[in-house]
C-alpha positions in Angstrom: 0.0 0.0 0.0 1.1 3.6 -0.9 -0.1 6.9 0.3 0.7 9.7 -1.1 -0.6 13.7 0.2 -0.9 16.6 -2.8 -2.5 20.4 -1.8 -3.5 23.2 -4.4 -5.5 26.7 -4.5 -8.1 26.6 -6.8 -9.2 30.6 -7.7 -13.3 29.6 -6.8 -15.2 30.1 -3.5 -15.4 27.1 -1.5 -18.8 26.2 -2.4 -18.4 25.8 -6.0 -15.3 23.7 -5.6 -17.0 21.3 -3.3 -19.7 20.9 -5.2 -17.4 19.6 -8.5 -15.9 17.3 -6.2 -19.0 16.0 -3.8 -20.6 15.5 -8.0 -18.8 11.9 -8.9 -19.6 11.8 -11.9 -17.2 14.6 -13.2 -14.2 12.6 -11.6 -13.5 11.0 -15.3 -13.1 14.8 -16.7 -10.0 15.1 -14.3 -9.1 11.4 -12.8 -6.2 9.5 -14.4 -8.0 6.5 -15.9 -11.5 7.3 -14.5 -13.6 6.6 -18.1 -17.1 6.9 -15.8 -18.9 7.1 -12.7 -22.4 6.3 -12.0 -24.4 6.5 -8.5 -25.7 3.0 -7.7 -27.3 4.7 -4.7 -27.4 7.5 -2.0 -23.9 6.8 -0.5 -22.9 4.4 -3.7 -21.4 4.4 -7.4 -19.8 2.5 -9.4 -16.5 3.0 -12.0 -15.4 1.7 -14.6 -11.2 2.2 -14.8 -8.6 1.8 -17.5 -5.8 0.0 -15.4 -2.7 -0.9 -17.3 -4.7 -1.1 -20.6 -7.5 -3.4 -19.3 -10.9 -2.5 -18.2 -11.5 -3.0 -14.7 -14.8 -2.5 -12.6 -16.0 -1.6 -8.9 -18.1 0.0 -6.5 -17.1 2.6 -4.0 -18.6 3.4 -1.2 -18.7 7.5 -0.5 -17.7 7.9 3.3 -18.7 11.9 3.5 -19.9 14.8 1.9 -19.7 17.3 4.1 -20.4 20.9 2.7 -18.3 22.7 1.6 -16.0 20.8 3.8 -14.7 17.5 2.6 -15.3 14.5 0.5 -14.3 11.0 1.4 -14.1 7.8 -0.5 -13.1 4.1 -0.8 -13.3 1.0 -2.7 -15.6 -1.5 -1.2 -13.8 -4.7 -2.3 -11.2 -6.1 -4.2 -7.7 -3.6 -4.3 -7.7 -0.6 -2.3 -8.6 2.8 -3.8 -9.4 5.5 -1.6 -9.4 9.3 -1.3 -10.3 12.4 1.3 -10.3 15.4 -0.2 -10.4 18.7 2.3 -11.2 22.3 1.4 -10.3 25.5 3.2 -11.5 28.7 2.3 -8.5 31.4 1.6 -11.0 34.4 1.2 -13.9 34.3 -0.6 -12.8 33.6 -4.1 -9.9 30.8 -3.4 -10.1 27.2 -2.0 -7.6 25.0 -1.0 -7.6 21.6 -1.6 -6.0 18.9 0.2 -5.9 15.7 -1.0 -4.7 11.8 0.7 -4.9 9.1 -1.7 -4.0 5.9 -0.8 -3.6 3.2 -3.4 -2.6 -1.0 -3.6 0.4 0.2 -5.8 1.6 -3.6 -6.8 -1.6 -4.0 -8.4 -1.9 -0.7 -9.9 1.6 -0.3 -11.1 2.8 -3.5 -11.0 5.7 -3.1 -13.3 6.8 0.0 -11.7 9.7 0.2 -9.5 8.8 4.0 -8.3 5.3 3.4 -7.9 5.2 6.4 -4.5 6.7 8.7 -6.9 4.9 7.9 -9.8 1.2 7.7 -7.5 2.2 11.2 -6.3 2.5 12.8 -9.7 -0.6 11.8 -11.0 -2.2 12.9 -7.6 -0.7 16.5 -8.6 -1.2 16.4 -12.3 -5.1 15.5 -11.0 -5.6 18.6 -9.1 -3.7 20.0 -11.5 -6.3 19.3 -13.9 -9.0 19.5 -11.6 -7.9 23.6 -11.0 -7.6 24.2 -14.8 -11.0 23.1 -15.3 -13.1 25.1 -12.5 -11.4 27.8 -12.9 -11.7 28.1 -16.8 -15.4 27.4 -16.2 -15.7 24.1 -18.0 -16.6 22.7 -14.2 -18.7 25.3 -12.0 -22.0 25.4 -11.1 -23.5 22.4 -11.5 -25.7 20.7 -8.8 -25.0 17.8 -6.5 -26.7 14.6 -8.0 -29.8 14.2 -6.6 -29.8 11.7 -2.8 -26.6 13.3 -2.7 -26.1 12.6 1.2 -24.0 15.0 3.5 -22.3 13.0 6.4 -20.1 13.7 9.2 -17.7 12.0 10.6 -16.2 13.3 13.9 -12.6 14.1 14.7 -9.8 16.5 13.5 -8.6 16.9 10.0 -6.1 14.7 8.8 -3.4 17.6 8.1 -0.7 17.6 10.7 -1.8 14.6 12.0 -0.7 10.9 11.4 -3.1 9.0 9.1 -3.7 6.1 11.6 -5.4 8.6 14.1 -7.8 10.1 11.7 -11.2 8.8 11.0 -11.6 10.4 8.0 -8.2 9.4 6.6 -8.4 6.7 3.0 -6.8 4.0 5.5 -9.5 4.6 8.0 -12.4 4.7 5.8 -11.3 1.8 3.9 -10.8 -0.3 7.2 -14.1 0.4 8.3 -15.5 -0.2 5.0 -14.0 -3.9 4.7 -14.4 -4.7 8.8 -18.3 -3.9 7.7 -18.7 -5.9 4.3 -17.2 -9.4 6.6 -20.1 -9.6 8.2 -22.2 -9.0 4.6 -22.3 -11.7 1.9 -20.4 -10.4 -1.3 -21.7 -8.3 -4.1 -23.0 -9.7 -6.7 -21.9 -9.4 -10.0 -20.2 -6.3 -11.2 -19.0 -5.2 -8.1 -15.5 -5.7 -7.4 -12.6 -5.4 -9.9 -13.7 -7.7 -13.0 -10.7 -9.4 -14.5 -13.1 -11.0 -17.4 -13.2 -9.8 -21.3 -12.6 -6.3 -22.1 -15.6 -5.0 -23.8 -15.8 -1.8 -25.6 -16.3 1.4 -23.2 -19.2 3.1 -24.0 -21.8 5.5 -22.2 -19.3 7.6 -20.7 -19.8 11.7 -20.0 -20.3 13.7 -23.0 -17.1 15.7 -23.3 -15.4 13.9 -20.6 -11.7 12.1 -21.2 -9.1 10.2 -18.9 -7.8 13.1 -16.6 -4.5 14.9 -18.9 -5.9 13.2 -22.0 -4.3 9.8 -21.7 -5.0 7.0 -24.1 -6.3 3.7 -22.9 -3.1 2.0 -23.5 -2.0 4.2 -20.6 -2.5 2.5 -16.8 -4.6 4.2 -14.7 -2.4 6.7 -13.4 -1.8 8.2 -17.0 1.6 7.9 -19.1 3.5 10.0 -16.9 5.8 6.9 -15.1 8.6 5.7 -16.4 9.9 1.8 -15.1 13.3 0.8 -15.3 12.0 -1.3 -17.9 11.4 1.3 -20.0 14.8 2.8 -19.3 16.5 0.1 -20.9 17.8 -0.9 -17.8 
């Protein structure tokens, strides 16, 4: 497991950043290898990811939304993917973002012998991205999807703090997201990562692309990491 910590100022009140980022369904407009997002539910969606060239499938569970505060999220089964995503206001027209990603790296990148590295530049490039696009307009505006939830999870931020004392952390999240589904019988099919056939992607978001504009040859964290393979080493 790898967890990686990025932070950026986004020239946008606080409001209209949160609500790009508490709205899922724009994550595959600025996500490395996010090709959609749909709510299965209230607290629920499911994505459909371009790891390593291959299509791969799951559902996360959203952890919190609070406003204009933070967004939290994890994979329910299968590898870990998970995220929290905190926003302080700097005045009235800038936000700062700080995201926590944590990621199973040796099944993400598994032919990559930097894969901390490589899982923070993508983080940066996707803020990066993320930034461009509210503050060009592109993202702004647009409502929460309806059963949009807001929850709260006690406790202090996770900045300044170590990520195994904060219950909003990705590690903490996903823990209590997996101690949960133990006592549950599995999903059924088409949740969790599907390692069948690769069918054609379709139905994604009008206008939306792999965050930096990333073919699907690319793994999900774009085409950005280079292996020692690749080095000719």
């Amino acid at each position: 497991m790898s967890m990686v910590q990025q932070a950026i100022e986004v020239s946008a009140p606080v409001h209209t950043v949160y609500e790009q980022l508490a709205a899922f369904e724009n994550y595959p407009r600025f996500m490395t290898g996010v090709r959609q997002v749909t709510s299965i539910g209230a607290d629920q969606t499911h994505w459909i990811m371009d790891v390593d060239g291959k299509r791969r499938e799951f559902d996360a569970q959203i952890i919190e939304r609070s406003m204009d505060e933070r967004v939290s999220w994890s994979t329910m089964e299968g590898p870990l993917l998970a995220e929290t995503l905190t926003l302080r206001p700097m005045g009235e027209t800038k936000t700062q973002i700080v995201a926590q990603l944590e990621a199973d790296i040796a099944f993400l990148m598994p032919s990559d012998r930097h894969g901390q590295e490589s899982l923070n530049r993508r983080l940066k490039a996707d803020l990066t991205t993320f930034k461009g696009l509210v503050e060009s307009g592109v993202l702004g505006g647009r409502p929460i999807p309806t059963g949009a939830s807001t929850k709260q999870i006690t406790g202090r931020s996770f900045l300044g703090n170590a990520p195994t004392t904060n219950p909003a952390s990705p590690a903490s999240v996903a823990q209590r997201i997996r101690n949960r589904n133990a006592a549950t019988p599995p999903p059924g099919p088409g949740a969790g990562w599907d390692t069948g056939a690769e069918p054609e992607i379709s139905g994604g978001i009008s206008g939306s692309a792999p965050m930096g504009g990333h073919t699907s040859k690319s793994d999900m964290w774009g085409d950005g990491m280079i292996n020692e393979e690749e080095r000719g080493s």
